[in-house]
N, C-alpha and C positions, 0 to 999 in steps of 0.2 A: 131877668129870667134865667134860671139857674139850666147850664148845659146836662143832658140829660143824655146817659151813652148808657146803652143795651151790653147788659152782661149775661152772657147765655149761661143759662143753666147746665150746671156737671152733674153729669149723672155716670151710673155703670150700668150695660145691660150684658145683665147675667146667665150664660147660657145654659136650659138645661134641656137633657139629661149633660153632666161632664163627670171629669174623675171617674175615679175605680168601675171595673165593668167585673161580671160576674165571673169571666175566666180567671181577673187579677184578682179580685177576694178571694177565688178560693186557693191562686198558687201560695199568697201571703199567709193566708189563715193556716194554711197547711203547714208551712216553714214553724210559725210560733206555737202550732199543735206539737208537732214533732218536737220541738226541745221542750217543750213542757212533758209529753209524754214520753220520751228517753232520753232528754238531759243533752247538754252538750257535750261535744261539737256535732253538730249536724252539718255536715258537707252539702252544697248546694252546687250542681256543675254552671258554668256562667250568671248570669246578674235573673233573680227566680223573678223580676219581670228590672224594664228598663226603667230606673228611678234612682237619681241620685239617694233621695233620703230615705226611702224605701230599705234598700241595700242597707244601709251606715248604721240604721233604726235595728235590721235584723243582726247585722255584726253585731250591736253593744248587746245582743241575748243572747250571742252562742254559736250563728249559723257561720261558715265560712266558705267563701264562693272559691270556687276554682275555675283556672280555665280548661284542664283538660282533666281527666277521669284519672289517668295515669300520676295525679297528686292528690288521690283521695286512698290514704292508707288501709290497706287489708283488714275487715274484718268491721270497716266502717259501713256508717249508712250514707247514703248520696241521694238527694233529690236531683230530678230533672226540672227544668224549669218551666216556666207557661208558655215557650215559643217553639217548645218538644227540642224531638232529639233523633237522630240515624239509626237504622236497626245497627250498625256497626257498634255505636255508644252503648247500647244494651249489652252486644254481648261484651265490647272491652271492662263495662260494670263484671259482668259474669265471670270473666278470665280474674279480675280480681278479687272475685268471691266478696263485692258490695252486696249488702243490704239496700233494695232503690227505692222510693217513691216516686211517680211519674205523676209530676204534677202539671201536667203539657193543659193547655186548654181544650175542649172538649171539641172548639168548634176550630183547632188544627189539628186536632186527631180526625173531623173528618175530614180534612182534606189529606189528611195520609190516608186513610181508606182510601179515597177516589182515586189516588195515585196508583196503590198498589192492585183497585179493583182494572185499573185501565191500562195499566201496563200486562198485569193475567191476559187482556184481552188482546194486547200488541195494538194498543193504541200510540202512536208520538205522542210526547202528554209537553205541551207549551205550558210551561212556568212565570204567570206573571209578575216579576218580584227585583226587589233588591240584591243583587248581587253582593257577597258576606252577611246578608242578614241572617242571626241566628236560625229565623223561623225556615227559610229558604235553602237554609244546610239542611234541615232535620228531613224538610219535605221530600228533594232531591232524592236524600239520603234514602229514601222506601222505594225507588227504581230510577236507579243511575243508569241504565242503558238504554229507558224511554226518554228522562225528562231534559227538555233543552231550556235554560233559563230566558225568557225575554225582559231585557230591563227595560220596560218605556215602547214606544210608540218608533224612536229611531234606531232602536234595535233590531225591528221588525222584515228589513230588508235583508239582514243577516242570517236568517230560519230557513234551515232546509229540513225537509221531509222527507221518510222512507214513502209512504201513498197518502196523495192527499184525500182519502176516501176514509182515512182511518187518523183522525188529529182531530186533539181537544184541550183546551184550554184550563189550566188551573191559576187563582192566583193567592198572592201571600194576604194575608185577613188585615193587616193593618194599612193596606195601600191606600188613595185618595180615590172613592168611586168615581171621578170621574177621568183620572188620570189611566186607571183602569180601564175602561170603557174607550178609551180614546186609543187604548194599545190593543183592545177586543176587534174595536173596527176595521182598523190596520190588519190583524192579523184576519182578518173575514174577507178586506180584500182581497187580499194574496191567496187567502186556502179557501174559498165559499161553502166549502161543507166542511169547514170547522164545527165542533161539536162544542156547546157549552156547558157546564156540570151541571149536574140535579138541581143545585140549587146555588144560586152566588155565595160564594167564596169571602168575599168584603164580610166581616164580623158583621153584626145587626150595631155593635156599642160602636164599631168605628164609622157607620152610615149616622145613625145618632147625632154624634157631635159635629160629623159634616154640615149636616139638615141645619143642626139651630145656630150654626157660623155664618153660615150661608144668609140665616133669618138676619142674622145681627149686621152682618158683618157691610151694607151697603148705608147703615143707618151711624157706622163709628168710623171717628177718627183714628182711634188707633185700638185694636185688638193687641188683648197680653193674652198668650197661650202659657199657659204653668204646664212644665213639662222637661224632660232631661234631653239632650241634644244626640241620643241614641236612640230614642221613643221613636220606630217611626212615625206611628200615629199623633204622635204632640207635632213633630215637623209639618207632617199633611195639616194639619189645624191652619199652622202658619199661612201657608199656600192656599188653601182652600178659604182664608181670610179676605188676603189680598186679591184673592181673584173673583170673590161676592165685592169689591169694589172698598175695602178698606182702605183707608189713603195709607197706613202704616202698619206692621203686623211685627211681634215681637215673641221668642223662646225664654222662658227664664225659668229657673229651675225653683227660687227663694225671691220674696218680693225687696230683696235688697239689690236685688241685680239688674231690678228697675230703673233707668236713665231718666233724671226729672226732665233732662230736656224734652224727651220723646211728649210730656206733655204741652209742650208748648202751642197754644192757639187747640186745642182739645179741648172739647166741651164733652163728647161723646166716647166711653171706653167700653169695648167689649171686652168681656173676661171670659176664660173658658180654661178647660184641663183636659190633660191628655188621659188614654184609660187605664194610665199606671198611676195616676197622681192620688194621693189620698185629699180629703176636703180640709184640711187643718190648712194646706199650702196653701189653698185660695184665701182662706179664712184671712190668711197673712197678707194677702195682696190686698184684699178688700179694705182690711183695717188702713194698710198702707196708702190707699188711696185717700177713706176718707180723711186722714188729717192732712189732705192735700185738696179737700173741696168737697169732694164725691163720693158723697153720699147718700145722694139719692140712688137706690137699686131698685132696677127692673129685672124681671126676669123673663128670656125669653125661652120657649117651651117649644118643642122637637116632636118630643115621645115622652112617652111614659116608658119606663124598665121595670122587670119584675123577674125578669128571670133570674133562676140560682142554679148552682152547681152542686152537687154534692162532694165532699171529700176525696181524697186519691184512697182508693180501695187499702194503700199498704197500711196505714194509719190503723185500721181497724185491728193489725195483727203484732207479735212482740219482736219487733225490728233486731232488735238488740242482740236477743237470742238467736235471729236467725242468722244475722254477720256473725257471730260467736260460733254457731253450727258451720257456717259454710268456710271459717277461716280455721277450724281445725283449733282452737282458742277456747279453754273456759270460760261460760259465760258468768258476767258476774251476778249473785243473787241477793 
């Protein structure tokens, strides 16, 4: 009688919604409008969202990221990126008579709203966020004399208040909602008439790919998050993996940075991307898989997306002529 040993079936469950969310199509789509409709270089200040190949994709057409304003030359145009920017950056663009596009995402522009409506109001405004995150500087940056950063849940002991009658909480859109929620509570104990914003703050695309990790994520051995190691929301992927009960959870920006070992005794892979990742990267991880077994794909479903963005307003108008107008410089025709 011939010995007969069980080979589990490999398979990937595929998460969706994943990749690009509406804020990042349209900072991207923006960037490659702009040198198509005034040519290069288009100066971009910081990385126009967090993506290794994103970035390196828009270098080879034109655009050139900088880190400070102060090395985008007179009479040049400067995008903002989709994590925004400090009223200060606006006006340091202005002092050098930049041409700007603000391609900040829509749903961190409200939460600069809420900052600058609650600080009007002389609210303390508790900041839930990463400490140097771009989006976190920008936020700050709309009322530095209300807003106090809280990183995390163990920060929360360290918050002092002018009246606790008057404190509300904001926090950064790409956090882990429940990480979030767990520094919400914290901060409720200590202040119980904390206020919380109009509407939660967590993007809708960064709850999304929470939701369907969460779905996958007790049913695989090992979770790969496509995603660049500055993303905060590809990092939360990771964690919010591991802690739906993945036995192993991994960052990779390209599917060569894949460890075959990690598949060892793996029958079961979640795959998923962060909301700066385009779908061509997954594409890559998929293929990478199956010639390693797995290919069988399931897909596991969240939400539906359908929202869009429209363009940054300056796109509509002749950039070129207007840094040419504002530097004193003829334009060229």
């Amino acid at each position: 009688m011939d010995r007969m040993t069980a080979t589990p079936a490999r398979r990937v469950l595929l998460a969706a919604p994943r990749g690009y969310c509406a804020g990042v199509d349209r900072a991207v789509i923006a960037v490659e409008k702009a040198l198509e409709q005034y040519g290069s270089p288009i100066y971009v200040r910081h990385e126009i969202v967090h993506n290794k190949y994103v970035v390196q994709t828009l270098e080879r057409k034109g655009a050139i990221f900088v880190d400070a304003t102060a090395e985008v030359p007179e009479g040049s145009i400067v995008m903002f990126s989709a994590h925004g920017v400090a009223p200060t950056v606006h006006a340091e663009a202005a002092e050098r008579k930049l041409a700007t596009i603000d391609a900040t995402c829509p749903l961190v522009t409200k939460v600069h709203k809420e900052a600058v409506r609650f600080a009007g109001e002389d609210y303390d405004i508790l900041l839930i966020g990463h400490e140097g995150h771009e989006e976190v500087i920008g936020t700050s940056g709309e009322a530095p004399d209300h807003i106090t950063l809280v990183d995390g849940p163990e920060d929360v002991a360290n918050v002092e208040v002018r009246d606790e009658s008057k404190v509300v909480w904001l926090s950064q859109t790409t956090l882990s909602v429940d990480e979030t929620m767990e520094t919400v509570d914290a901060l409720k104990q200590k202040f119980p008439l904390l206020i919380s914003p109009p509407s939660d703050d967590i993007c809708y695309a960064t709850q999304n790919r929470q939701t369907a990790v969460k779905q996958m994520g007790a049913d695989a051995d090992l979770v790969i998050v496509v995603g660049s190691k500055n993303s905060s929301n590809s990092v939360r992927l990771v964690e919010v993996a591991l802690g739906a009960g993945a036995r192993d959870a991994h960052l990779v920006d390209f599917a060569e940075e894949i460890d075959e070992a990690w598949l060892e005794g793996v029958s079961t892979v979640g795959l998923t991307s962060g909301a700066s990742v385009p779908e061509v990267l997954v594409e890559g991880v998929l293929e990478w898989l199956a010639q390693r077994g797995f290919e069988d794909v399931e897909i596991v479903k969240a939400a539906e997306e359908s929202i869009t963005f429209s363009l940054p307003k300056e796109l509509r108008r002749d950039l070129r002529a207007e840094a040419a107008e504002l530097s004193g410089k003829p334009s060229a025709e």
